[in-house]
N, C-alpha and C positions, 0 to 999 in steps of 0.2 A: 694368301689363303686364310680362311675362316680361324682355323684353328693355330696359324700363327699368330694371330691378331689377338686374341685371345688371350695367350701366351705373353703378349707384350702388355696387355695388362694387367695382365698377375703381376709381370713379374715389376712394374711402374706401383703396381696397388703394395705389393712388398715393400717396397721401398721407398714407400710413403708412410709406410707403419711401423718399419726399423727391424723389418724380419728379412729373413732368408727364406731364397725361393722355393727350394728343396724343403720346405716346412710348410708347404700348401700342396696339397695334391688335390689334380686337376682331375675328377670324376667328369668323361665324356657319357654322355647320357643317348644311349642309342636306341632304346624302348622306340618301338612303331618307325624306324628306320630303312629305308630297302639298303639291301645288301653291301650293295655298290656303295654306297655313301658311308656305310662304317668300313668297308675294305678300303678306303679311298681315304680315312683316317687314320687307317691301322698302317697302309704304305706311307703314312707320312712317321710314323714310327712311334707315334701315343699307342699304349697301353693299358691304361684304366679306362673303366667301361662300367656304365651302370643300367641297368635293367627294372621296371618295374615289376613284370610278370616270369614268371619260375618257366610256363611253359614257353615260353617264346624264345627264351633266353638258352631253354632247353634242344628248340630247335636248329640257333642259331651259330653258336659258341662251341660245341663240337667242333663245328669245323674250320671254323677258323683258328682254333687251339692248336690245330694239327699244321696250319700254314703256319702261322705264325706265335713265334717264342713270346713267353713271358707277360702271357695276358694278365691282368688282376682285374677280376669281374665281381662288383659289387650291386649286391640284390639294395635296390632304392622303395621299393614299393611294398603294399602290405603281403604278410608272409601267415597263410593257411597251414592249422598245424598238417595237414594233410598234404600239402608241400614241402613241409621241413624236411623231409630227408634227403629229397631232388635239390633241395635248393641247397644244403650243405654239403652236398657232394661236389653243386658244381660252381659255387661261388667261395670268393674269398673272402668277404666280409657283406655283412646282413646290417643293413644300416632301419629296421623298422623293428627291431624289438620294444612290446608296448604293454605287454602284459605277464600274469603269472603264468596262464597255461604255456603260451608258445616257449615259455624259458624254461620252462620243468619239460618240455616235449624237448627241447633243443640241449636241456642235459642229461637226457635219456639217450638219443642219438648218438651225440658226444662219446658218450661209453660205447657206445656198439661201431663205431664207425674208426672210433680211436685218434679224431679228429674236429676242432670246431673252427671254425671262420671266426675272425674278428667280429664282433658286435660293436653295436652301438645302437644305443635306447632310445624311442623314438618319442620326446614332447611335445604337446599339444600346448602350444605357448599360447594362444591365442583360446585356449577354454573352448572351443569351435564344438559344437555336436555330432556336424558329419564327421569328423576330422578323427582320424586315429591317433594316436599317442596317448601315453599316462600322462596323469596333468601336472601341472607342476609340484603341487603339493603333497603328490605321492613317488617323486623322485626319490629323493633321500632310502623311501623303505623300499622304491622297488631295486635300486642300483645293490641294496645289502641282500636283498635276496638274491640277485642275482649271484652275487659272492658269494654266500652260502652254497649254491648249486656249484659254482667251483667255475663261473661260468668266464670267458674272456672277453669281459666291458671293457673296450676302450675309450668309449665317450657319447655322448649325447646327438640326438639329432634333431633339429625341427624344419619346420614347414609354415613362415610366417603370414597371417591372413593376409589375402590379396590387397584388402582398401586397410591395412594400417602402416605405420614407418615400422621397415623389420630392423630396422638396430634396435630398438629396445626388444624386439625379441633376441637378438643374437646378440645381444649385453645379459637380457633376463639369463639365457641357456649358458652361456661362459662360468656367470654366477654358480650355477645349480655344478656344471663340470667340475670349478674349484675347490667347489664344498664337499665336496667327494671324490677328490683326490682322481679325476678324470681329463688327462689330456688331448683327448680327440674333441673336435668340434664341428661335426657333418652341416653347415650349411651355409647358404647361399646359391643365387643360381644367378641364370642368362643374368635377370633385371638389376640385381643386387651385390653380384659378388664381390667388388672390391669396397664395401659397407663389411661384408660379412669380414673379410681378409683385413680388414683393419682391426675388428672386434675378435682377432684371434680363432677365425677361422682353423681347421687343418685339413678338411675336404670340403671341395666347392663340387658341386653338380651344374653343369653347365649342355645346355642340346641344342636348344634349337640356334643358338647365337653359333655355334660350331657348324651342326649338320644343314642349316635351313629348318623352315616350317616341319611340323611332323606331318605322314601323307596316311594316316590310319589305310586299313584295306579293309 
């Protein structure tokens, strides 16, 4: 199966880097998936799950919550403040925080809701234009603002330019984590993970190497 295999090289990529397995989590990326094929991973008994869109995930995730125990659903994609409250309610951790407003909007909720998902701040290693994340050189002030709002960063995330080698992005983003006292490090996928998992990865996003192609509708 797709997702043993997977599995076997996390856990080879670990052990080529002098870590423990259980210090990588494997984020299954099920965004634009039919049904079948994430219940088809959920019966194999993986649990983390990531989502790029609030409503899709909104439609999705209910109910399979109700089948099955112990989902941990993390929002991978950008987050509209007009989103934030659906997406907090129904995820566990928000891996695209990139600016001041959505983190002043997400610790306003925080208070009314009496609850907030893991974060993690989302860098634009790569200086890209389309590309969301704060840049590198506003890490530092925006992780403190985020502390000031009382907010829970757990660490950094990126998204490294298609045509460049991502370990120096995810050696740049490890950099930026240690200097600010942040042990999460959201990244790596299908092409890259055990690059990312060497560089001290601690969440990999992985889809289509799991699910097959994505089949949009």
């Amino acid at each position: 199966m797709a997702l043993q295999d997977i599995e076997a090289r996390i856990a080879k990529a670990c052990e080529g880097a002098g870590r423990a397995r259980e210090d990588v989590t494997l984020i299954a990326v099920s965004k634009v998936q039919p049904d079948a094929r994430v219940e088809a991973v959920l019966g194999e008994g993986h649990r983390c799950f990531g989502e790029n869109r609030v409503q899709e995930a909104q439609g999705k995730w209910p109910g399979f919550r109700e089948r099955f125990e112990g989902v941990d659903l993390h929002l991978i994609g950008p987050l509209q403040s007009n989103k934030a409250r659906v997406a907090m309610e129904l995820f566990d951790a928000i891996h695209t925080v990139d600016r001041p407003k959505i983190a002043s909007t997400i610790a306003r909720l925080a208070d009314e809701l009496g609850r907030c998902p893991d974060l993690f701040i989302q860098v634009n290693t790569g200086e890209e234009a389309q590309k969301a994340g704060c840049l590198p050189s506003e890490v530092d002030g925006f992780v403190a603002e985020c502390a000031a709002l009382s907010l829970p960063v757990r660490g950094l995330m990126c998204i490294p330019p298609v045509d460049e080698e991502p370990s120096l992005h995810f050696a740049l983003l490890a950099k930026m984590a240690k200097r600010n006292g942040l042990s999460g490090l959201s990244m790596g996928m299908s092409a890259d993970f055990e690059r990312a998992i060497a560089l001290g990865a601690t969440h990999i996003r992985v889809g289509s190497a799991i699910f097959g192609e994505r089949t949009p509708g």
